[in-house]
C-alpha positions as CSV (number, residue, x, y, z in Angstrom):
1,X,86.7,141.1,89.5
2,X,88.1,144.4,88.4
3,X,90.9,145.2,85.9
4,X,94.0,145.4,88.1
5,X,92.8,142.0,89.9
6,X,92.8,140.6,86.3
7,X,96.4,141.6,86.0
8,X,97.8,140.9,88.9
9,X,96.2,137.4,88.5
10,X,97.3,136.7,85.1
11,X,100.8,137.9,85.7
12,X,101.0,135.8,88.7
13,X,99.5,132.6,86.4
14,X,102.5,133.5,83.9
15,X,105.3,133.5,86.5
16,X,104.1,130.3,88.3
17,X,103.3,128.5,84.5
18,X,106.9,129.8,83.9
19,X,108.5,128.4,86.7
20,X,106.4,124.9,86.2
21,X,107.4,124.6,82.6
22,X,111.8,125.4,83.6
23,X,110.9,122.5,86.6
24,X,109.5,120.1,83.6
25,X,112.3,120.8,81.4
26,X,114.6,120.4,84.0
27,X,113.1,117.0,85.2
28,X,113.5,115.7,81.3
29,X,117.2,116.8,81.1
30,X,117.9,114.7,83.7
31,X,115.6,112.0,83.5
32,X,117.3,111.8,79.7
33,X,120.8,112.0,81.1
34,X,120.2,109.4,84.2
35,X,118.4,107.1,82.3
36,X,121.3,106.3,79.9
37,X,124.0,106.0,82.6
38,X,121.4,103.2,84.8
39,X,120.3,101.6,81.7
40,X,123.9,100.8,80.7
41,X,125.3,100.1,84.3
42,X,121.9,97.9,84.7
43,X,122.6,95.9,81.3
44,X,126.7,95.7,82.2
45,X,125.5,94.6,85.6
46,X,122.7,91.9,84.6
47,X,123.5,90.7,81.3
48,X,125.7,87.5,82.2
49,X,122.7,86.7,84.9
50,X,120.3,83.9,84.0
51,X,117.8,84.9,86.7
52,X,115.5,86.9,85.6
53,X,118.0,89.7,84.6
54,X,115.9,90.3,81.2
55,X,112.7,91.1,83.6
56,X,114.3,93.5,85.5
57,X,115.6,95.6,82.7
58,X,112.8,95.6,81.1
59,X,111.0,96.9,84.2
60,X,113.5,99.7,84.8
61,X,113.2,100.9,81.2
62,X,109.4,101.1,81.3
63,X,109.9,103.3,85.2
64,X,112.3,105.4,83.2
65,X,109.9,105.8,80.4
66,X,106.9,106.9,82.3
67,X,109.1,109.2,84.2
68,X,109.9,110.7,81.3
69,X,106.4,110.6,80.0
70,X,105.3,112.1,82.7
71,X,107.5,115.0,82.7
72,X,106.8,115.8,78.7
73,X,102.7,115.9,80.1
74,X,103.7,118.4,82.6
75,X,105.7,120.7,80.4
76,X,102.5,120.7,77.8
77,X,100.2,121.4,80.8
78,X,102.5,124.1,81.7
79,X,102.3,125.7,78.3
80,X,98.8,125.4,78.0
81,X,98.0,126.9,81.1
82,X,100.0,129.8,80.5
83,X,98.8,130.6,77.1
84,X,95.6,130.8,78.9
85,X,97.1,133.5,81.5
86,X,98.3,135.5,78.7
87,X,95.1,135.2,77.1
88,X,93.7,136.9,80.2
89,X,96.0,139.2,80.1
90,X,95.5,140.6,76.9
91,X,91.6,140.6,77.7
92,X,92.2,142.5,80.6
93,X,94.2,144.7,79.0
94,X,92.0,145.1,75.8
95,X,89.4,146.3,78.7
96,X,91.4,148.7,80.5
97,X,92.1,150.2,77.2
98,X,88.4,150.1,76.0
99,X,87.3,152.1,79.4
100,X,89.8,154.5,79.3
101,X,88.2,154.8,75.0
102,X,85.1,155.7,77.1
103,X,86.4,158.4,79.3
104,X,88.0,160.1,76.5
């Protein structure tokens, strides 16, 4: 793979990792803000009912939860992955600048 290939790829890994970590953060934002609106309209809607109401709480809190979860693992990928492209970058770069050393 040359130099400009190494670029173009590691600027390409930073833009996607970009847009995947703004998508993660997004998804917690509203994960955070939906889950308190069900969770009190669930517990308004459930909490005089004697069957099984508890259950079914409990089971939407633990979807919201790994929902949640879920989007926190993706936004730690994200930023993982792109300090990897940017460590690619700045190898790529340190080698362009090392061969142009040479030709000087």
């Amino acid at each position: 793979m040359d130099i400009i290939s190494s670029l173009s790829t590691a600027a390409n890994g930073l833009q996607t990792q970009a847009r995947r970590a703004n998508d993660a953060a997004d998804r917690i934002v509203r994960q955070s803000t939906v889950d308190e609106a069900q969770s009190a309209a669930l517990f308004q809607s459930e909490r005089g009912s004697s069957d099984g109401a508890g259950l079914s709480i409990q089971l939407q809190a633990q979807e919201e939860a790994d929902g949640l979860t879920g989007a926190i693992v993706d936004l730690i990928e994200a930023e993982v992955a792109y300090k990897a492209s940017a460590e690619v970058l700045r190898s790529a770069d340190e080698l362009a600048q090392e061969s142009i050393d040479l030709l000087s």
